[in-house]
C-alpha positions, 0 to 999 in steps of 0.5 A: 785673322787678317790685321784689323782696324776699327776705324770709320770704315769697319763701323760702317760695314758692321753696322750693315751687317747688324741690319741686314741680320735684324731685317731678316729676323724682323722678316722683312727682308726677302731671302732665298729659302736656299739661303734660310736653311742657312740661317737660322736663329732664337732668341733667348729667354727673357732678355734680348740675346740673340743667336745666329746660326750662319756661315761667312758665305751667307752673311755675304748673300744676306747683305747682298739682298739688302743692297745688291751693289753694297754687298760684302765680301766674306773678308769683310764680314769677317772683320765686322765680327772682330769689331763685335768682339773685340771693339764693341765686346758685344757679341761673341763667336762659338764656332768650333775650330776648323768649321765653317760654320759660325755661330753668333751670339749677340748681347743687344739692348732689345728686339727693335730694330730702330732702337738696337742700331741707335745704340750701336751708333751710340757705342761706338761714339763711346768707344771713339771719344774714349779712344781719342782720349787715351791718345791725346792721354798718352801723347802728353804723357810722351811730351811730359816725358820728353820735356823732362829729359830736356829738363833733367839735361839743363837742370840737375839742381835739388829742390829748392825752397821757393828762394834760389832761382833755378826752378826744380827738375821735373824729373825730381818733381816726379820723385817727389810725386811718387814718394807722396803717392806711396806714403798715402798708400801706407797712411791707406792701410795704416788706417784701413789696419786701425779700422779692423783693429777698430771692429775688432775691439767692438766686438769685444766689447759687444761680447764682454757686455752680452756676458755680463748680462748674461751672468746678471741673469744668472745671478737673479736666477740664484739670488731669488731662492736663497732670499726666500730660504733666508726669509724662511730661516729668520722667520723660524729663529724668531718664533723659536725665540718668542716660544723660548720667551713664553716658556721662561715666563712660566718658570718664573711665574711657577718659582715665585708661586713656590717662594711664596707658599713656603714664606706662608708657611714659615709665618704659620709656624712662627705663629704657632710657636709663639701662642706655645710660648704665651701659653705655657706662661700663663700656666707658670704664672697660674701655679 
């Protein structure tokens, strides 16, 4: 593969050719029927892919039918399908090794001509806004670089504490800089470490309560039967009590009752004995 570029001029002859192929699939340009057994392609299902099924020689005819005097050469079709690849990455080649026959697969944003090539303008002003940037980026990196050696040869002194008059290296100002950016990496995942330590402990805690309520359900559960066995049993000491009760009271109304039929008796005697006694004195007195 030949050395390529993506400069202004690859754009162009890129973009030529993503018309070229979407005026053909749009059918409005006129082609050899030749040159379509050559070129066929689809559509994907639901989104805007597109196949191409070509060779570098009838990319070549097809631009030459859009603009006889513009057309490309199979070199340059070439090159514009590295610059789908590998600089606007959107479209890539499934050709088998050491067959002429390519077959492009094209990821677009739909099937409107005007609307593809408007993005693809778009794209690549992107791509040469991002481009530019990483020069200018990588530039300054260089004259920082640079402008620290000279510093680093002038200027060996520490750091100092905003009072000495020698300003401080700008390689130890990098140091300075990395060792910062290395303790907020490990403050980072000291927090991040805490964090999961964190979760972790509500877990637990989550855990421990689900537990507990679960145990407190299963003590309601146990304490509901034996409440109502307890009630049983009291209820039954009692009434063994009150029928205790009413069975003494009959024995000490039955012993009283006793007492005093024997107490009558004994005074029945003695009365008895007595008029005996008065009698028989009379019938001594009468003799």
């Amino acid at each position: 593969m030949p050395n390529i570029s993506f400069g202004q001029k690859p754009q162009e002859r890129a973009r030529f050719l993503l018309e070229s192929l979407l005026d053909y699939v749009d059918d409005t340009l006129e082609i050899s029927i030749e040159l379509s057994k050559k070129l066929t392609f689809y559509w994907g299902k639901n989104n805007y892919q597109l196949t191409v099924k070509c060779t570098l020689e009838s990319l070549a005819k097809l631009t030459e039918c859009k603009y006889p005097s513009k057309g490309l050469k199979k070199r340059e079709i070439e090159e514009a399908i590295t610059f789908y690849e590998k600089h606007l990455k959107i479209a890539f080649n499934n050709c088998n090794q050491g067959s002429p026959e390519r077959v492009l697969v094209f990821n677009l944003w739909s099937k409107d001509k005007i609307n593809n090539l408007n993005k693809f303008n778009e794209l690549c002003q992107e791509k040469d806004y991002t481009k530019q940037v990483n020069k200018e980026a990588t530039n300054n990196y260089d004259d920082i670089q640079g402008t620290a050696k000279i510093e680093n040869s002038k200027d060996d002194s520490y750091l100092s504490d905003g009072l000495a008059n020698k300003s401080p290296s700008s390689q130890k100002l990098l140091n300075e800089l990395s060792d910062l950016r290395i303790k907020n990496k490990n403050l980072s995942e000291a927090l991040n470490e805490q964090k999961q330590t964190n979760e972790k402990l509500e877990e637990r805690i989550n855990r421990t309560d689900c537990n507990l309520n679960n145990a407190l359900k299963l003590l309601l559960i146990l304490a509901l039967p034996l409440q109502m066995l307890s009630g049983a049993a009291y209820n039954h000491i009692i009434n063994n009590q009150t029928n205790s009760s009413s069975v003494s009271n009959s024995v000490n109304t039955n012993s009283s009752d006793n007492s005093s039929s024997g107490a009558s008796s004994e005074a029945q005697k003695k009365t008895s004995i007595s008029t005996y006694n008065t009698n028989q004195g009379k019938d001594s007195q009468c003799r």
